[in-house]
Structure formats: C-alpha cells, structure tokens
N, C-alpha and C positions, 0 to 999 in steps of 0.2 A: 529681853531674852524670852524665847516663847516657852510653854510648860511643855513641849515635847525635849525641845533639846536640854533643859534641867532635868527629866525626867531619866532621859540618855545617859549625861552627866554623870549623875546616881548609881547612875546600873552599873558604868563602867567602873566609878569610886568603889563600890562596894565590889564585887567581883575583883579586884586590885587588892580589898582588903584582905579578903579569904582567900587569894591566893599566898600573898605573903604570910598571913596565920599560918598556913599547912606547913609551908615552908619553917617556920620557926619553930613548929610542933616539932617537925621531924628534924629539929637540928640542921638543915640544910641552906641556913639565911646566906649569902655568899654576896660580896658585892660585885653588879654586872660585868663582864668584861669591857675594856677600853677595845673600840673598835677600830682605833686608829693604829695601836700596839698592836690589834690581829692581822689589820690589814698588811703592814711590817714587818709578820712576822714574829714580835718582840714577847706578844702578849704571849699569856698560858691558854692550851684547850684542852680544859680537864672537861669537858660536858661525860658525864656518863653514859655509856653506849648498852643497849640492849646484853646480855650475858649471850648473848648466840653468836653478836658480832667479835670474833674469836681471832685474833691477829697472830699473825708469824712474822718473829724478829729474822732477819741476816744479819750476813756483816763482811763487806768488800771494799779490800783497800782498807783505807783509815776509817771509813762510813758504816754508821748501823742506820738498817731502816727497818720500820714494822710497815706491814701492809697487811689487809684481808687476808683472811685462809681463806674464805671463801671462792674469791678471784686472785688467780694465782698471777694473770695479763701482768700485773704490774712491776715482778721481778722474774726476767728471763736470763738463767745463769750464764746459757753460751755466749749473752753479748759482751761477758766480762772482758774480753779482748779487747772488744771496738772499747770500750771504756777505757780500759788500759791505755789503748793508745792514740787516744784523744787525749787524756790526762800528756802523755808524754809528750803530743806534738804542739798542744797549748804551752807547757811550759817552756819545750823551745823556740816557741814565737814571743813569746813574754821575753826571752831572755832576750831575745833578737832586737825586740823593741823598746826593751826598757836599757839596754846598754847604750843607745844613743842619747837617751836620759843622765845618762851616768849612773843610772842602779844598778846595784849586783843584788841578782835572785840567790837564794840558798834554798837551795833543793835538800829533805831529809833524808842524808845518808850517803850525802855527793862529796861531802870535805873528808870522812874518813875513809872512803872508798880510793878518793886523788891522791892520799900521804903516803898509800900503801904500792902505787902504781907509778908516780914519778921518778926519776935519778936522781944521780948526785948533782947533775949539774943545774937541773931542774932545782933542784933542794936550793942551790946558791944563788940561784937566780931569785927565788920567793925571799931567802934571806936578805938580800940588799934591799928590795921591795919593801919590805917588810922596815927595813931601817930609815927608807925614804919614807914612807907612811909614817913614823914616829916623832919625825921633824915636821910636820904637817900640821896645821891649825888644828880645834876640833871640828870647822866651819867648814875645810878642807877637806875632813874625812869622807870617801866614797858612802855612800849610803845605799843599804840593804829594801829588798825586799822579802821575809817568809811567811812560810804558810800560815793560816788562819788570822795572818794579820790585813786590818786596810791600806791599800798603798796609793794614798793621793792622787799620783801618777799615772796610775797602774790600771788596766783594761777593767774596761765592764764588758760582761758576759751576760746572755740571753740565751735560753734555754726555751725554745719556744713550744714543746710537749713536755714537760717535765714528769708527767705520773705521780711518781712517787718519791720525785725529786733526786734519787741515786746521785746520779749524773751531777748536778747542780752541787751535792753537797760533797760528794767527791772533791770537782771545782775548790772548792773552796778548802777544804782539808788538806791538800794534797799539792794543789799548783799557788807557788809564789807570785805575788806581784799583779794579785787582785785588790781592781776599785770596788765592786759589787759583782753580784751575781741575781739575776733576774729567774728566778724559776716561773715557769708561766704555764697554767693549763685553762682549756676550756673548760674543765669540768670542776664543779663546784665540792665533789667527793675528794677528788683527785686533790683541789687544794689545802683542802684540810688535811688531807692524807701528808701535805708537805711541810704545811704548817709543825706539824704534829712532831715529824721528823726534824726538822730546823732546831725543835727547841730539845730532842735528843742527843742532838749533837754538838749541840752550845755553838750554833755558828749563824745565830740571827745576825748579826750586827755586818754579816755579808749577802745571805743568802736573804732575796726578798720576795716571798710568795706574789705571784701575782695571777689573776683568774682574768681571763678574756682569751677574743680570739686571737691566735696568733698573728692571722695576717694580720688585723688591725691593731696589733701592738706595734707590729714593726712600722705600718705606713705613719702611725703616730708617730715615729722615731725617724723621718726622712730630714730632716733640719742638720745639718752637718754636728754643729754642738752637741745634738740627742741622741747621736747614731752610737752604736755598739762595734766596739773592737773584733768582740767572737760572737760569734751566731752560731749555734747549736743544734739544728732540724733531726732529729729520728723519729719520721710517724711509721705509723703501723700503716703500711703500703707505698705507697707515692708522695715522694713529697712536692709533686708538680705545682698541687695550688698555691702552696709557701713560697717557690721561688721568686716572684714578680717581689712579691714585697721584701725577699731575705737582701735581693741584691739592691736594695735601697737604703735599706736600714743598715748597713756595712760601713763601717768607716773608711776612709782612704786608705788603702793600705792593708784594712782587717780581714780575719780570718773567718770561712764563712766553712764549715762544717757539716756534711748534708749525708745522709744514710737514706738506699730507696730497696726493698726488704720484697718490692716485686717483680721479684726476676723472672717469673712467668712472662711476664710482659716483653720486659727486657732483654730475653735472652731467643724472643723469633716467635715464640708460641700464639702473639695476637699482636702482626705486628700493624694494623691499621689503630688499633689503642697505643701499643707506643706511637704511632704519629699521632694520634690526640692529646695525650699526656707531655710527650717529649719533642715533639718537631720530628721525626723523623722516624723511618721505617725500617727494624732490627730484622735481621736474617739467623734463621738455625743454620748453624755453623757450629763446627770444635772452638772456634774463637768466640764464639756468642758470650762469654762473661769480661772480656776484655775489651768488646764492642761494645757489651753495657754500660763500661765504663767512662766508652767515647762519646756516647749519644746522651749521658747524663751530662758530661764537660759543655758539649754540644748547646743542650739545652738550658743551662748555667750563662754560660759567654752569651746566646740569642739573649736571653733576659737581660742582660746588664748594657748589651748593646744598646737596647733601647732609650736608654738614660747615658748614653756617651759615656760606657763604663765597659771593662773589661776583664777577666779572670785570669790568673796564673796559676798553676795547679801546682801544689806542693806535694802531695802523696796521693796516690788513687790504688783503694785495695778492693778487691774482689774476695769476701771470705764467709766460708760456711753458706749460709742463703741471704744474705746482700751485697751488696756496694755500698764501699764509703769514699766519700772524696774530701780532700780539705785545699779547697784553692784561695787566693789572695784578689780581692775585688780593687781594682783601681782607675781612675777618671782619666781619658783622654780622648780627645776628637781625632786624632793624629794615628794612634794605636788602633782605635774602633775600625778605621779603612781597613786595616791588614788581617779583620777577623775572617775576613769571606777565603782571604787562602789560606786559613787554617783550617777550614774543612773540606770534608771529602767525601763525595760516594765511593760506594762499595760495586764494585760488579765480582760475581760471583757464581761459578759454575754449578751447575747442579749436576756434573755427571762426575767430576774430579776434584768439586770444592776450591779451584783453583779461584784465586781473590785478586782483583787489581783494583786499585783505587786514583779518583778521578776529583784532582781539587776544585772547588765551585770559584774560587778566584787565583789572580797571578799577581806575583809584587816583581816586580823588573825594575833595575838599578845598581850603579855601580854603591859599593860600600863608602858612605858618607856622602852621597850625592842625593838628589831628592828621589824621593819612591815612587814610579809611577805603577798604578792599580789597574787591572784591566780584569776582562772573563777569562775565563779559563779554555782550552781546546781540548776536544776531544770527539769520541770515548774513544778510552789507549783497548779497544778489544776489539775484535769481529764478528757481527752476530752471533756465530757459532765459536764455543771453544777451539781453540789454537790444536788442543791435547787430545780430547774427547769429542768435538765435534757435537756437544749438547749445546743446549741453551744457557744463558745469564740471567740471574736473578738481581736487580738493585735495590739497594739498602743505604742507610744513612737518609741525611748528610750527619757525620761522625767527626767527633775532634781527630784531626791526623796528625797534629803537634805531639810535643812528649807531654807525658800524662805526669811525671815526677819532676820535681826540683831535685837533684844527684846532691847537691850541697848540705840541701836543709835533711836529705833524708838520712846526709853521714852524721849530720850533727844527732839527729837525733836516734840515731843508733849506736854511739857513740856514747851517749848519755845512758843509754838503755844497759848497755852491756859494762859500762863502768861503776853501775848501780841496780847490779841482779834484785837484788831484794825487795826493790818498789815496787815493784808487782807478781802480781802473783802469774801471771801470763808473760814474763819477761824470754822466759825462751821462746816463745813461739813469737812474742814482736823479733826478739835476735834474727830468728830463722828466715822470716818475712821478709822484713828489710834488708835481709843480707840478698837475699833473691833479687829484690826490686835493685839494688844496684847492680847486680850483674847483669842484670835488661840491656836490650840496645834498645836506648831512647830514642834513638829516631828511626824507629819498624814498626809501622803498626803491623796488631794483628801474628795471628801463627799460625802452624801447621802442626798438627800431632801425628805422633809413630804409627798409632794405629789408624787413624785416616790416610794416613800414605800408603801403607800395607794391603789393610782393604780392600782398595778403589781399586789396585791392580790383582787382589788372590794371591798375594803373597806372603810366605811369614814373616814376622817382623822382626827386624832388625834391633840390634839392640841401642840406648840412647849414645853410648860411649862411640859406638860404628859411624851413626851418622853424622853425629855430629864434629869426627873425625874425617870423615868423606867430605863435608862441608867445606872444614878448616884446610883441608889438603888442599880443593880446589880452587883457593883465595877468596873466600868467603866469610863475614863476621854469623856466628852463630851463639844464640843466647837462650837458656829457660824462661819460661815467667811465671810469674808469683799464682798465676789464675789459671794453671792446669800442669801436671805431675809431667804430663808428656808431651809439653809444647815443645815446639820447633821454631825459634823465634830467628829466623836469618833474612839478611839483605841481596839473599839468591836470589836470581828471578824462578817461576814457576818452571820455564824449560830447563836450567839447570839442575834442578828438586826433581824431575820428573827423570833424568837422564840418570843420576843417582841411584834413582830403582830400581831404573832400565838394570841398571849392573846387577842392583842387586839381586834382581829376579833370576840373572843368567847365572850366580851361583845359587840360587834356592828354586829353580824352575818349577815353575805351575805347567798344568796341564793344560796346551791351549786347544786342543777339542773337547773342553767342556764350557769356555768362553766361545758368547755368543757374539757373531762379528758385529754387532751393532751395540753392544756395549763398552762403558769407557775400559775398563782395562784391556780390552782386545787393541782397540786403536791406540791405548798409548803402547803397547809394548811391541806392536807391528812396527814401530820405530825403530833404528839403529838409533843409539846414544852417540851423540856428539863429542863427549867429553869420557874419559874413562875413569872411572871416580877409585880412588884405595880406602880401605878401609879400614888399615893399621891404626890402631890405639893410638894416638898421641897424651900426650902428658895435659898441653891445654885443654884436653876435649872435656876434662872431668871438670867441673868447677867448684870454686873454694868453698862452697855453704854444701856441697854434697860432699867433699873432700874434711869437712869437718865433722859431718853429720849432725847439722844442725836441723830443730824441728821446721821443718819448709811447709809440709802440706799436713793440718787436723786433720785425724780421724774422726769420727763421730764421737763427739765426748758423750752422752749417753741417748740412752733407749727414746725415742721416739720427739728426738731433737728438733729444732727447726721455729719458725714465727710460732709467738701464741697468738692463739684466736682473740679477734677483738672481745676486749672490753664489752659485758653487758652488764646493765642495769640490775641491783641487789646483787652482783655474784655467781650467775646463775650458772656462768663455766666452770662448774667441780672439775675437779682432777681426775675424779671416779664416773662423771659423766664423759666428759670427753676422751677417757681411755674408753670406755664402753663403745662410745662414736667413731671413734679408729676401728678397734675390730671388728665394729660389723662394716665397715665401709673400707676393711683393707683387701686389695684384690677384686676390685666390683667389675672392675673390665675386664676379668681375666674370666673365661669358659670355665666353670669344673671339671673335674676328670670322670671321664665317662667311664662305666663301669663296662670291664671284661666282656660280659656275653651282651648288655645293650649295643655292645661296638659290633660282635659277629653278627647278632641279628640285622643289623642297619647294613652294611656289607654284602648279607647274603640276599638283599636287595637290589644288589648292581649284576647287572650280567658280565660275563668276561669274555675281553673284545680277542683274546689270546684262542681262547675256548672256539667262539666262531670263527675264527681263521685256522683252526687244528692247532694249534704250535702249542695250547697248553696242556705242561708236563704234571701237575700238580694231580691231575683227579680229583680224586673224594676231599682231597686236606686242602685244594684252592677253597679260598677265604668268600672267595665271589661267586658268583651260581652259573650252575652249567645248564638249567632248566630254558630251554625257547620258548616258555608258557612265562616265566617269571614277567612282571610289567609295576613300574616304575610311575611315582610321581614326573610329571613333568618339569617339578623343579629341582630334581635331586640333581639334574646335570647328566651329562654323555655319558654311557659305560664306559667304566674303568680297563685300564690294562692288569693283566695281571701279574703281582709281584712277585721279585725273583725266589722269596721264600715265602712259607705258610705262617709269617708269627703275627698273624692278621697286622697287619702294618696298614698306613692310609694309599688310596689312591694315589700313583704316580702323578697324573696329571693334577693333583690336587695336594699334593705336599709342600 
C-alpha cells in the first residue's frame, strides 16, 4: 500500500471520528436510516429541516398531507373534484373487475346507506341469501375486499406525477380492492415530500414511493406480468409525452386515467401545437371543450394503435380549466382496422359556425358477416357554406364515436348518490353525471343559444323554446356537461337554421342595417322550409335541471385556475404571484383616456359634415370647423360628424 493512500485513509478515519464525537456531544447519535425501508416507503424521515422550511398541513377525503408553504404548486384545491371522481370511477372498475374474481369490495359507508334504501322484498331476498350463505363452508365464504387493506388479487396502480402524493394516498385510503399503489415523481424533493406523507398516514405497506422518470417507469412495465391495472397521468400542461408509454404499460383491460390542463391549445388558440402535441388541428368553435375531448381520445386510440391495441372510453369530462378522460386499453388486430372510422374531420363555417364531419374510414357489412374496411368519400360540403356562402375551416381528425360508457357512468353515479357522504364534491359529481347521461351519445359536438342568435341579430331565444322547436320537429335534442348553453341535436344545420328563420319573424331585426354580404343577411333572405312551434313541451325541460342539481361550477374562489409550475426552493409565493396578477391583469386592454386628452385629439379631425354645409352642431361639434386645421397623415380620413356633441368616437371608426 503506498504512503499517499494510508495517508488519505487517516484523514478520512479521523474526520469520521470528529464527526461522530460532535454528534454524541450534542446528543444527536442516531442510527443511519435503512435505505431500502426509505426506498419503500417503510422507513422514518425525520432528517431536520432548516426552521424557515415552514410546511402547511390539509386534509381531503380520508388523506392529510403536509407540503411547503413556501410552494404552494403542490396542493390545488379546485382539483378536489377530479380527485373525487377518480376515487369514485377506480372504485367502480375494481368492483367490475374484481366481481369476476368472486370478491366483494366494501366501500365505507355503502352497507349502511343500502339497509336504509331497499324494500321489503329486497329485505327477503338478502334474508334467504343470507341463510344460503350460513350453510356454506368457511372455504366457501365469498371474500372481501376494504380499504387500506392488500388485496392479493387486487389492482396495482401508478401514479406517474405524484407531487405530493394526494392522489396516491387518497388511492389507497379510500378505494377497496388494492394490490399497491406506485406514487412516482421525477423530483427528488417531491419524493421525499411523499415519503414524508405515506408515513403520516400509516399507509406504507400500500403506497410505494418511487423517483424516476415517468416515461421510463412505464416502458419498464411493457412485460404483460409487470403492466399496471390503472395508470394515473395529471401533469401540469400536456400529457402528450406520457402517452406512448401509458398505453403500453396498461394491462389488458385496464384503466388508463389522463388529465390535459392545456386547453389554450386545445380548445383552437394554437392549433398547429395541438397538431404537434396531439395529431390533430383544433378549431375555435362554442364546441371547442368537447372537441378537446375528441382530439385527446383521438390521440389516445393513434398511440395504442401502434402496438395492435385500442381504447374504449368510459367518461370524458370537460371541467373548470381541463379535460379528464378515463378509457379502457385493450389488444386486438381485428378492432385496430375499425379505428380509422372512428374518426373524423371537422369542416366548419366561419361565417355561421355551421359544422359537418367527414369520417377518414368506412366499415361496410352486413351484422355478423365479415367487415369490409375501405376510405371514406367525401367532403359532405361545398366550397362555400350551404347558409352563409363563407368559407370552411378543417379541423381534426377528432374521435366521432361516444365519448362515455351510459352503463359504467349509471353504475357510477349510482354509487355516488347512494353514498353522499364520501365526498365532499358528491353534488357536483351528482350533477355531472346526471348531465352526461342525458347526452346523445351518438352527436358529436353542439350548437349554443347565443351562437345561433348572434350569427343572424337576433334575440335569443330561450333554452326551453328551442329546444321544444327541435322536439316538435321530430328531432332528438340534448345538453352537455361542457357548456350551460349547448344545443346538442341530430338536426342537420338547414333544419337549426329554418328554426331561426321563424324565430327571427316573431322577434324581427332590422334588415337595413345588415350588410347584404354578411352571413345573417343571406341566411334570413331565406324562406324556412319547415315552420317550427314553439310551445313548451314537458320533455323539453330535462331531469338534472328539473331537479336542480349542481350541473355547471361557478368559480369556487378568487383567482382560480392551473398553478404555475413548480420552481426550485419555492420561489412561487402566494404574495408574489398575487403581486404578478395585478400588475399583469388587463395588459391588452387600452386605458381610459382622460375627458379633455379625448377633445383635444378630436379637435384634430376636421368635419367632413362641416365641408359639405350639413353640419348643425357649430361651436359644440366635437371636430374642427378650421380649413387651416392639418392632420398627421396617420391619424386616417376625416371623421363625420356625430349626431350629438357628447364627444363620442368617430363613426367611421367605432
């Protein structure tokens, strides 16, 4: 051994030893943590934190978690919903899947809520059951799964941002008929932050911290054996780069979970980035939140195709400032063919918003004979609008199948409403779900009141009218869950437009101040073909408004909406970034110009009234009567002048 590295040796022996003396001076000897117990979960992490790093406890659902005060990113209250009813729709896929197992889940608070809601004959029925079970082996006995317990059988779950774990430990507190639960972050703060939590809530022995990247947890997990029942994605914007590997890591059958929080994108604002992100190019439309919904499904099914797999969509919500969707991933080479006529472009009017959609494949065949798959024909439109005679915008390609499973969304509303008390959002899931079954699952897309009204200058009608006009005219018409004033019918457009027509000839617009080259001149230059009534009907109301159930959130509080990403130490106070709002609220918008800056700028225009004699105003015209006055040359044309003195803007510039 040479005298440098015994030298080294030494340093390091001693420096080991005066570390451990301090240590034992100050009472603080401790023996190391087990890092295989941290990796786990299992272990303790008491390490002492600076006294500045100053945490804030919650507590949602059965779950408490501490985070920073400092960064506040890591608990956003409004998405207490989507947690809610993720918890509600996991648990009824656990039940779905673990009743062919032969387990029975017990949900807390679902046995005493069913004693009080059954009959008598119900009651006789449980009672013989009950006598047939008593004759029964104990081998025989049906067997349970609840909460916080492991269930051999029973789904593993992935959580592949987990933060600060919420979500994960919710999971596990709250829904039965769990094997594990994977909480997973990139971030090394972030884990600890879970760790920390896990051992708050006594629920290691489900909940398993894990640090890495997402994607490559999941592609680890492509082995059929290793894959995950639920898959959990909520990032903060897009979850486009997750989905190659989500729909890999999915088990046959399982539930894949995905929240996308950039509806900026989504909903038309940049729509060459959604065709980067998403495959496909979104349109501003009143329907733009229920087309996000399409072009996520869209881009779900593209990814899974690739691997001879496919999605069925079980719920798809549009709420507050995301999209959530939860569809079921399954394997076939047979199904894959039938993806292509499941979607569809958009064509789309820009002068009357009228929409038709144009499927990119065809399935032809009689029922139980073989499918034959071909392209599709088209386009079902004419360069020019039918209506308006403007031009078509194209958009998509968008899922044009139903977005919901009707079955799984009763069961789970069902559940919701026979057990108020699990959540603390249970009225507004009620309200939701009540919505989404009244949908016509096979319409994409809608029309809203005031986009009909609008386009042609007229007032608007009320919802109960039209959608009595509809029903009178042998039409199905429906709400949807993704706007207060949708018009969700299987009218074609010239029917919806003929509708107006009526309506406008009891609420008539003035049509010499419609320009003949606009769309509502040329649609109401039309006779209607059809003469619509508009008597109340009884069906026109529907039952979740006839109940008054909560349908559509208001702004639950003051300056709502995504938190800003996660930075490094904290550095997003609450009191900085309130500060960042109000100086940046209103930045597009002009000031209000002050009183006499406005006449002085005015009495810069000359008045074109003044040189032709006609104006009556004199001395109190707002605009100058001087033929010496002289004008930048970019202030624009002189003005006419206005029919009163309350210095008002430019006609020609109003």
């Amino acid at each position: 051994m040479s005298r440098a590295r015994i030298l080294r040796l030494s340093l390091t022996l001693r420096s080991s030893r005066s570390l451990y003396r301090a240590w034992f001076m100050e009472g603080q000897l401790q023996e190391p943590p087990n890092r295989a117990a941290m990796e786990n979960g299992t272990g303790t992490c008491e390490e002492k934190r600076p006294p500045e790093a100053q945490e804030t406890t919650i507590t949602e659902g059965a779950a408490k978690i501490a985070f920073p005060s400092a960064n506040e990113v890591f608990y956003n209250p409004v998405q207490e919903f989507n947690r809610d009813l993720t918890c509600a729709v996991i648990t009824e896929f656990a039940r779905v899947q673990l009743q062919t197992k032969g387990i029975q889940i017990k949900v807390p608070g679902e046995k005493d809520v069913q004693k009080v809601v059954v009959d008598l004959s119900e009651q006789e029925e449980d009672k013989a059951e009950l006598k047939e079970g008593e004759n029964l082996a104990p081998g025989d006995q049906p067997r349970t799964a609840a909460v916080r317990e492991i269930c051999e059988e029973g789904l593993r779950v992935l959580e592949g941002l987990a933060a600060s774990g919420l979500r994960s430990i919710r999971f596990a507190q709250e829904v039965p008929g769990l094997r594990s639960v994977v909480a997973n972050d990139a971030s090394a703060r972030a884990v600890d932050l879970i760790r920390r939590n896990v051992q708050l809530n006594h629920v290691a022995h489900l909940v398993q911290p894990s640090q890495a990247d997402a994607r490559i947890l999941m592609y680890q997990h492509q082995r059929t054996s290793e894959r995950f029942d639920v898959i959990d994605l909520d990032p903060y914007g897009s979850p486009a780069p997750f989905l190659d590997a989500a729909v890999q890591a999915v088990n046959e059958g399982g539930l894949l979970c995905v929240t996308c929080t950039d509806m900026a994108v989504l909903a038309g604002n940049s729509g060459e980035t959604c065709y980067s992100k998403y495959g496909a190019m979104a349109l501003k439309s009143r329907a733009c939140h229920e087309m996000a919904l399409r072009i996520v499904l869209h881009s779900l099914d593209l990814r899974a195709n690739c691997y001879q797999r496919f999605v069925v969509p079980l719920l798809s919500i549009s709420a507050d400032f995301y999209v959530r969707v939860f569809v079921r991933v399954f394997t076939g080479q047979a199904k894959v063919k039938a993806s292509a006529s499941k979607q569809a472009l958009v064509f789309q009017c820009v002068g009357c918003g009228a929409f038709h959609l144009q499927r990119l494949g065809r399935a032809s065949g009689a029922p139980g004979s073989r499918v034959k798959f071909s392209a599709a024909c088209g386009p079902p439109v004419a360069p020019e609008c039918e209506h308006c005679g403007q031009r078509h915008q194209l958009g998509g390609p968008m899922w044009a199948e139903p977005i919901h499973d009707l079955d799984f969304v009763h069961r789970v509303l069902e559940a919701v409403s026979a057990n108020p008390g699990r959540f603390h959002t249970s009225e507004r899931i009620r309200g939701v779900l009540s919505v989404v079954t009244e949908e016509l699952a096979d319409v994409p897309l809608y029309y809203t009141l005031d986009q009909l009204s609008s386009t042609i200058h007229c007032s608007t009608p009320s919802l109960l009218q039209l959608r009595s006009a509809l029903l009178h005219a042998g039409f199905r018409v429906s709400l949807s869950h993704a706007c207060k004033n949708a018009v969700k019918t299987d009218a074609p457009s010239s029917a919806l437009w003929d509708i107006m027509r009526c309506w406008e000839k009891e609420c008539p617009v003035k049509r010499e101040r419609l320009s003949e080259t606009s769309p509502a001149f040329r649609i109401l230059s039309v006779e209607p073909s059809l003469k619509a009534n508009f008597t109340i009907r009884e069906d026109a109301n529907p039952s979740s408004r006839q109940r008054g159930l909560k349908r559509f959130q208001a702004n639950p509080e003051a300056n709502w909406g995504p938190r800003p990403r996660a930075r490094p130490g904290g550095k997003a106070t609450g009191s900085a970034m309130e500060k960042r709002a109000r100086l940046l609220q209103n930045k597009r918008k002009e000031p209000a110009e002050d009183p006499a800056q406005r006449a002085a700028r005015l009495k810069t225009f000359p008045c074109k009234r003044f040189k032709e004699g006609t104006c009556q105003h004199g001395d109190q015209c707002c605009y100058s009567h001087s033929p010496l006055i002289s004008r930048p040359a970019t202030d624009g044309a002189p003005a006419d002048c206005p029919e009163t003195s309350d210095l008002g803007p430019p006609l020609d510039q109003a």
